[in-house]
C-alpha positions as CSV (number, residue, x, y, z in Angstrom):
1,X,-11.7,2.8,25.8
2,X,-12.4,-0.6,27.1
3,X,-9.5,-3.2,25.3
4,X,-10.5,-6.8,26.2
5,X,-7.6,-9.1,26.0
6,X,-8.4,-11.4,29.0
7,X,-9.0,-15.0,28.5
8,X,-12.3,-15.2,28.2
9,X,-12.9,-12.3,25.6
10,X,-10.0,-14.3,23.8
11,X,-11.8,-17.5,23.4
12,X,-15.7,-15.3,22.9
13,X,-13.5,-14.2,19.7
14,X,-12.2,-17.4,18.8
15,X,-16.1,-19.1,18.8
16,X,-16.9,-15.9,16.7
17,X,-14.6,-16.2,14.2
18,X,-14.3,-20.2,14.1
19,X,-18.0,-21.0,14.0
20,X,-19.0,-22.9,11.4
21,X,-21.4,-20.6,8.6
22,X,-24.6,-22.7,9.6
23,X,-24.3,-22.0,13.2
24,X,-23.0,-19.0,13.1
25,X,-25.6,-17.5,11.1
26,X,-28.1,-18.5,13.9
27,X,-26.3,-17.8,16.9
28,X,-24.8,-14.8,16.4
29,X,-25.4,-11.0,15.4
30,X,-24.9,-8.0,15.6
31,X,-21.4,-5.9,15.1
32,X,-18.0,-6.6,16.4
33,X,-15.5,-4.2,16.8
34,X,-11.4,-5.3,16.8
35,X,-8.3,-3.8,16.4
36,X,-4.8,-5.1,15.8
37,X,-2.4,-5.1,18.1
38,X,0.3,-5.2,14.8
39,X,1.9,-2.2,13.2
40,X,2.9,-4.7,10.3
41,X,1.4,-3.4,7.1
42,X,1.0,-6.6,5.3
43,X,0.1,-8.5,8.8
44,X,-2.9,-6.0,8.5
45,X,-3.7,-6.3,5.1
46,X,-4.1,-10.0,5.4
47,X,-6.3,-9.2,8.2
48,X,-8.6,-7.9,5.4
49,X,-8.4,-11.0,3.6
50,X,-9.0,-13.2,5.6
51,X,-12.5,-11.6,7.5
52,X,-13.2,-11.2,3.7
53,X,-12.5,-15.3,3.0
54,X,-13.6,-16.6,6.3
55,X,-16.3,-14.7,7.9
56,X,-19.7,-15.1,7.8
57,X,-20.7,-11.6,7.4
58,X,-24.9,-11.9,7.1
59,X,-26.1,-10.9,11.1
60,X,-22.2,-9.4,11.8
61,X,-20.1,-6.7,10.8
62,X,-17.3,-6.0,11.8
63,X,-15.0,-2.5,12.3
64,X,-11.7,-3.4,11.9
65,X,-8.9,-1.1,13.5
66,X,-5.3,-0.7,12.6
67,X,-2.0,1.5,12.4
68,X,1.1,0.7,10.8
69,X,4.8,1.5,11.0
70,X,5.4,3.5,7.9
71,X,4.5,2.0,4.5
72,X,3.2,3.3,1.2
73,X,0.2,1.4,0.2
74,X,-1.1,1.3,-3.4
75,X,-3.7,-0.3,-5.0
76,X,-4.6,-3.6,-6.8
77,X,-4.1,-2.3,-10.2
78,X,-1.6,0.7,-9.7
79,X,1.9,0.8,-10.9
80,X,4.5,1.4,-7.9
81,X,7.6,2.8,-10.6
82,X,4.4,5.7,-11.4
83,X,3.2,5.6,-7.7
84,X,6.2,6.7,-5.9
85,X,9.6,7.4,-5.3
86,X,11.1,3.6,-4.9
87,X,14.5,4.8,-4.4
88,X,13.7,7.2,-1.3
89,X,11.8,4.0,0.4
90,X,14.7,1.5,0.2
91,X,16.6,4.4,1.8
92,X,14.2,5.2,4.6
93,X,13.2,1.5,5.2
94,X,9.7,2.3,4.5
95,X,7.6,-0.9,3.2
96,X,6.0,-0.8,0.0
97,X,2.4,-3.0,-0.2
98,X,0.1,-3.7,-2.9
99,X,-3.9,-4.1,-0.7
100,X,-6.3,-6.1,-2.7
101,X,-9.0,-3.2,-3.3
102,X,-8.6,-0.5,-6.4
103,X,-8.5,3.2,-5.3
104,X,-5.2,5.1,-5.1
105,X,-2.0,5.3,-3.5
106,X,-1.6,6.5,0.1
107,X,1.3,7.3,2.6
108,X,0.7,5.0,6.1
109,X,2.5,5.9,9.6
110,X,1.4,5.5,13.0
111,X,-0.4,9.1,12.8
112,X,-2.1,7.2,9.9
113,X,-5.4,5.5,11.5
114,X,-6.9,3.1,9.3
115,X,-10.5,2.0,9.0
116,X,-12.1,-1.0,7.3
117,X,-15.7,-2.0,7.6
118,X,-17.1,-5.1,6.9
119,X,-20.9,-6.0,5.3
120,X,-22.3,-8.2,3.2
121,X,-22.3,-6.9,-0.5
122,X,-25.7,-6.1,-0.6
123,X,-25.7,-4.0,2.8
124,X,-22.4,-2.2,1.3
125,X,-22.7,1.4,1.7
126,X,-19.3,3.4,2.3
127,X,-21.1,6.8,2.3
128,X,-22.5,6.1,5.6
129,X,-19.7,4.6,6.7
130,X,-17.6,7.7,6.0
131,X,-20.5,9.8,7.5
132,X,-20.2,7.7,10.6
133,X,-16.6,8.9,11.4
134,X,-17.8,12.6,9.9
135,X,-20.4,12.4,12.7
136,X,-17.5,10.7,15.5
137,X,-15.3,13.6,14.9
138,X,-18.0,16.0,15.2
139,X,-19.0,14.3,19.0
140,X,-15.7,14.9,19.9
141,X,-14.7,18.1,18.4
142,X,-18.1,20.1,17.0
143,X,-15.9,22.8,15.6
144,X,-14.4,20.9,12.9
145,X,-15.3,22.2,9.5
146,X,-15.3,18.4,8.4
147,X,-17.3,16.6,5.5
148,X,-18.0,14.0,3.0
149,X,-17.5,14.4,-0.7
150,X,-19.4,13.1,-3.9
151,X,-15.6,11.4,-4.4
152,X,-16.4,9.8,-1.1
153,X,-13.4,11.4,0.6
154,X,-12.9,13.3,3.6
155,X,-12.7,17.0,3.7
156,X,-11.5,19.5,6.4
157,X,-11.9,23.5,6.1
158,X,-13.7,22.3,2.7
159,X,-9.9,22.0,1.3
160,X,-8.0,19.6,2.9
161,X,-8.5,15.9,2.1
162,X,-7.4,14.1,5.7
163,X,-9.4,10.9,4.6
164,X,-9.1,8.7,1.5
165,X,-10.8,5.9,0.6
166,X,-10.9,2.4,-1.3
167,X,-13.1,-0.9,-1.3
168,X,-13.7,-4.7,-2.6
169,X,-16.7,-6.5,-3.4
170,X,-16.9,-10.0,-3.4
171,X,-19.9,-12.2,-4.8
172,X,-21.5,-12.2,-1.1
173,X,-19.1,-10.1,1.2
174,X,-17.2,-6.6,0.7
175,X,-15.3,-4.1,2.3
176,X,-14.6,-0.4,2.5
177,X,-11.5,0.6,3.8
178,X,-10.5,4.1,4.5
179,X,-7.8,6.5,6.2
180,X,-7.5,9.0,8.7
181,X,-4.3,11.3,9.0
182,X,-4.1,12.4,12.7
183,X,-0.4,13.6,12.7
184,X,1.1,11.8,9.9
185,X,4.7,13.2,9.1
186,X,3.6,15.0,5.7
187,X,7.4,16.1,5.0
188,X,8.0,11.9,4.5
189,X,4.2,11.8,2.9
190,X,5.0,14.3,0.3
191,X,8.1,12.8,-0.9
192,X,7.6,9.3,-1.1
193,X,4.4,10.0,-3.1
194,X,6.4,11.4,-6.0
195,X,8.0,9.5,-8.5
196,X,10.8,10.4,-10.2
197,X,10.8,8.2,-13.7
198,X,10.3,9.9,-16.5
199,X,9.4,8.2,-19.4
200,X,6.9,5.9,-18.3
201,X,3.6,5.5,-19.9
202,X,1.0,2.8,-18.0
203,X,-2.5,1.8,-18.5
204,X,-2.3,1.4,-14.9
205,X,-5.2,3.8,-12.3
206,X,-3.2,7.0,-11.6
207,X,-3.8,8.6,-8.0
208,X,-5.1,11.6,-7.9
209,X,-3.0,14.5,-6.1
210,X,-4.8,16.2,-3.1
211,X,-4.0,19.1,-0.7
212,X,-3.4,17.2,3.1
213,X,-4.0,18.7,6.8
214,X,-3.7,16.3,10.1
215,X,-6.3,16.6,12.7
216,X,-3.7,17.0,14.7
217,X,-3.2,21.1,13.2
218,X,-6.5,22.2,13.6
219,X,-6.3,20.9,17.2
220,X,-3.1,19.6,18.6
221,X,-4.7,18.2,21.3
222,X,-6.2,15.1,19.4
223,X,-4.3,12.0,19.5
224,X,-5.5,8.9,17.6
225,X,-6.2,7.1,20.5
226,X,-9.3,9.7,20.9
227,X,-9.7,9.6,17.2
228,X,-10.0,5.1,17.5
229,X,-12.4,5.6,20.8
230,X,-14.4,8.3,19.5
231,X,-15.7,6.3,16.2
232,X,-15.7,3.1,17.9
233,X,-18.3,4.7,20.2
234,X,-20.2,5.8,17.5
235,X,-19.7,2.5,15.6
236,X,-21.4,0.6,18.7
237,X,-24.1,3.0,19.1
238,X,-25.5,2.9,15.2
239,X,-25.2,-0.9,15.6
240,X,-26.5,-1.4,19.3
241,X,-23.5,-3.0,20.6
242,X,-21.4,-3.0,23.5
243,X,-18.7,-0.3,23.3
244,X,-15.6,-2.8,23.5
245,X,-12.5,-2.8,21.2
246,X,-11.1,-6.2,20.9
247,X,-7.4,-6.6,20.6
248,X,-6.2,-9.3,17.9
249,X,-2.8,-10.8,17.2
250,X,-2.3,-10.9,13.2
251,X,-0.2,-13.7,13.8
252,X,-2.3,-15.8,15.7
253,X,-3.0,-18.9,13.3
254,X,-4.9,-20.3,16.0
255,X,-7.9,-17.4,15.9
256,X,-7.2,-16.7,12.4
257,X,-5.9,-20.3,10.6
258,X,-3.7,-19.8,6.9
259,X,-3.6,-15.9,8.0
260,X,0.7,-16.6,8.1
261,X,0.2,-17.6,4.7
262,X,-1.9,-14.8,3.6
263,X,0.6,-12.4,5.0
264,X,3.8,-13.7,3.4
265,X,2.0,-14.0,-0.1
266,X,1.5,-10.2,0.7
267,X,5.4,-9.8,0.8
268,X,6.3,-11.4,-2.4
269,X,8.1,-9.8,-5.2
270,X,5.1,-11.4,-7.4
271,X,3.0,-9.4,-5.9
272,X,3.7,-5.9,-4.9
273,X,5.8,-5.7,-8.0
274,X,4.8,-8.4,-10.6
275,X,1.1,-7.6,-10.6
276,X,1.8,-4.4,-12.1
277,X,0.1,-3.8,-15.1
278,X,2.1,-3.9,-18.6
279,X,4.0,-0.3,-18.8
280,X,7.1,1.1,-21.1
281,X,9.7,3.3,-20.5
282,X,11.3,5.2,-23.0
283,X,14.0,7.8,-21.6
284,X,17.6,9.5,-21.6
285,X,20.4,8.4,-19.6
286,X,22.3,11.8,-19.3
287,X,26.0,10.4,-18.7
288,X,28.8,12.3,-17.8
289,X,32.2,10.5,-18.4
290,X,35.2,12.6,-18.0
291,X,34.6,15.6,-19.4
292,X,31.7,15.0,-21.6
293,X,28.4,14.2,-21.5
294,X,26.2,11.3,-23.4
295,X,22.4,10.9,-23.8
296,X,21.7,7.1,-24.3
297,X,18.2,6.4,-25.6
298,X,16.5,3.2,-23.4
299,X,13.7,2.2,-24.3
300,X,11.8,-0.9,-22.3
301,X,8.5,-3.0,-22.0
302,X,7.8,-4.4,-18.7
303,X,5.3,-7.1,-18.3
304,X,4.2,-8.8,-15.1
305,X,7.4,-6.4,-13.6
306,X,9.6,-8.3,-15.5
307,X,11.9,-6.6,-19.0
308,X,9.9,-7.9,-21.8
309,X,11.7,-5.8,-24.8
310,X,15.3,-4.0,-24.0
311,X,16.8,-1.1,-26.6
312,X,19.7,0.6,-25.7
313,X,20.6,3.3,-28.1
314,X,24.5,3.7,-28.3
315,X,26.8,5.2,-30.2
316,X,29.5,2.5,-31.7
317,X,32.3,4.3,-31.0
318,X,32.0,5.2,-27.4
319,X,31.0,0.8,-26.5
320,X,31.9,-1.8,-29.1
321,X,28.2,-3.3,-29.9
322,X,29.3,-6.9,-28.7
323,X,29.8,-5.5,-25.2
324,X,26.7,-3.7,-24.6
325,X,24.4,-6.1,-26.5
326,X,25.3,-8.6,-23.9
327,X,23.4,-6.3,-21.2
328,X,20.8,-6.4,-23.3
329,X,20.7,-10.0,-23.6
330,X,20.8,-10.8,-20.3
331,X,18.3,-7.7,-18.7
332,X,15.7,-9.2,-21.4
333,X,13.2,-11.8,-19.5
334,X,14.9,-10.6,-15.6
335,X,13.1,-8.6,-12.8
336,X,12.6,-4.6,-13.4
337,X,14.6,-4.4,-10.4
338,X,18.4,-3.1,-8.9
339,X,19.2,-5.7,-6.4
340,X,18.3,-8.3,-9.8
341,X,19.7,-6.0,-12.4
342,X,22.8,-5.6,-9.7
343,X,23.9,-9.1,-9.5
344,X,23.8,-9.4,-13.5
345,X,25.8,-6.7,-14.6
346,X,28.3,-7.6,-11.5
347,X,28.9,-11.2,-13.5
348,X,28.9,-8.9,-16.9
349,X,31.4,-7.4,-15.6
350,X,33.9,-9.9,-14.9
351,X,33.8,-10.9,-18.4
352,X,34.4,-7.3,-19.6
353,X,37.7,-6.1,-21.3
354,X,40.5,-5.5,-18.9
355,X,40.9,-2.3,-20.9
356,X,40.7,0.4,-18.6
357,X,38.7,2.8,-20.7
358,X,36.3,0.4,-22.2
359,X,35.7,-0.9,-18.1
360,X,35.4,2.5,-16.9
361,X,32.3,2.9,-19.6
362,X,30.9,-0.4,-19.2
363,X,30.6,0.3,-15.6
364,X,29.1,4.0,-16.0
365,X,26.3,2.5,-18.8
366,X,25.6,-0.6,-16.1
367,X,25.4,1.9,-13.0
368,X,23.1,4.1,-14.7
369,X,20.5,1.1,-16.1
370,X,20.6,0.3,-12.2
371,X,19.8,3.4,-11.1
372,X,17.1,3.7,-13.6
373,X,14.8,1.2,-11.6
């Protein structure tokens, strides 16, 4: 692999990439092959946006490279309370992201290897892309038992899926992006691509569940450094290009102006969470005080992630109405969310009846509505 991060490749890039359209479109052609030096999922991602914005993509494509520390990734119009298991992430540290094409949800870590070509819209064609890395892995390992699908995933053994797949098309430019599980931790994989709400019904695009295999078990000695070379090589020789892999700093607003901006829009709440589309949740809260046990009925709308309608169904006796009506109140119109919902029903609770039983299930019911996001 030949990484060129001297000077001069540095400022070949920048005129590449800073051209103006006019000029660009006559002086330059060909493909261009980069990879980010980042493991920063949403650095990445806003990679993708901004070759999509900025570039003029006529005479060049480009093969965009990239890993990431881990992150679950869905897509633009999935629902992350559906997607996965929200709890387990804010546990593990593992970043959520919402990308900006459709497909389904998928699992990144740096055994992940990520994949994003770029064409014009009318030159889009992500079978041959994917057949392109079907044919890199066969140059470097021709025993692999590896192949495309109609679904336009990746097959090993004609069972495993160990590549996924997801694109946008703008009015002129598009992308196809796609994965590539080398020795991703599958344990982690598994379990933070289950949910656990119950409940929850969503017109939003369900993944589809798949059997998994890394590379990386058929033949341990593949890393995804070989995997990266190996269809970089065949990138350059189907385009008739140099085989170089340029190295590029996400961060760089110099090479890349706004892309700062890009990547913090990325991060926000509004975003990853509030793009969701419209969902409800209508569920039991089994809770066990002393030594009984209560079902309480919720039922919720949540629109643009936010509690549109709240309905807690509790019996009189065990909370006066007043009490529990102001949780109600107050969740109605806030963020579907614990650290939110948190600092509510931590003020709600200062104004609750220094009566110990009444606190004791005033704090259960609150603890439980928490846990339910």
């Amino acid at each position: 692999m030949v990484l060129q991060s001297s000077l001069k490749n540095w400022l070949w890039l920048y005129c590449i990439l800073r051209t103006p359209k006019a000029c660009f479109r006559s002086t330059a052609s060909g493909g261009l092959i980069i990879q980010s030096i980042s493991n920063d999922v949403y650095q990445n991602l806003a990679v993708e946006d901004w070759i999509h914005d900025h570039m003029d993509l006529e005479k060049r494509q480009v093969l965009f490279l990239w890993r990431n520390s881990p992150a679950v990734v869905i897509g633009r119009h999935q629902n992350p309370w559906q997607e996965c298991n929200l709890r387990l992430l804010r546990q593990k540290n593992i970043k959520l992201a919402r990308r900006r094409s459709g497909g389904g949800t998928v699992y990144h870590d740096l055994g992940n290897i990520n994949l994003t070509f770029f064409t014009t819209r009318k030159k889009y064609e992500r079978m041959e892309n994917l057949k392109l890395v079907v044919k890199a892995l066969k140059a470097l390992r021709p025993q692999l038992d590896v192949h495309v699908t109609d679904r336009y995933d990746i097959l090993l053994d004609r069972q495993y899926k160990i590549s996924g797949t997801a694109a946008k098309l703008g009015r002129t430019s598009a992308y196809h992006h796609c994965t590539l599980l080398c020795n991703a931790d599958k344990f982690v994989l598994s379990s933070v691509l289950k949910s656990p709400y119950k409940g929850l019904k969503s017109n939003a695009t369900p993944s589809v569940p798949a059997s998994v295999k890394n590379l990386f078990e058929e033949d341990p000695s593949l890393t995804s450094e070989m995997l990266l070379d190996a269809i970089a090589k065949e990138y350059a020789k189907q385009h008739q290009i140099d085989h170089h892999i340029t190295l590029i700093n996400p961060a760089d607003e110099t090479l890349l102006p706004g892309i700062n901006n890009k990547t913090k829009e990325l991060q926000t709440w509004e975003w990853v969470y509030g793009k969701t589309p419209k969902f409800s949740i209508s569920t039991f809260l089994n809770m066990a005080y002393k030594d009984s046990v209560l079902d309480v009925q919720v039922n919720m709308d949540v629109k643009h992630g936010r509690i549109e309608v709240c309905n807690i169904d509790l019996p009189e006796q065990w909370l006066p109405p007043g009490l529990y009506s102001k949780l109600v109140k107050s969740l109605t119109g806030s963020k579907f969310c614990p650290n939110e919902t948190t600092m509510l029903v931590t003020t709600l609770l200062r104004t609750c009846p220094q009566d110990d039983e009444l606190h004791g299930r005033w704090s259960l019911l609150c603890e439980n509505m928490i846990m339910l996001m």
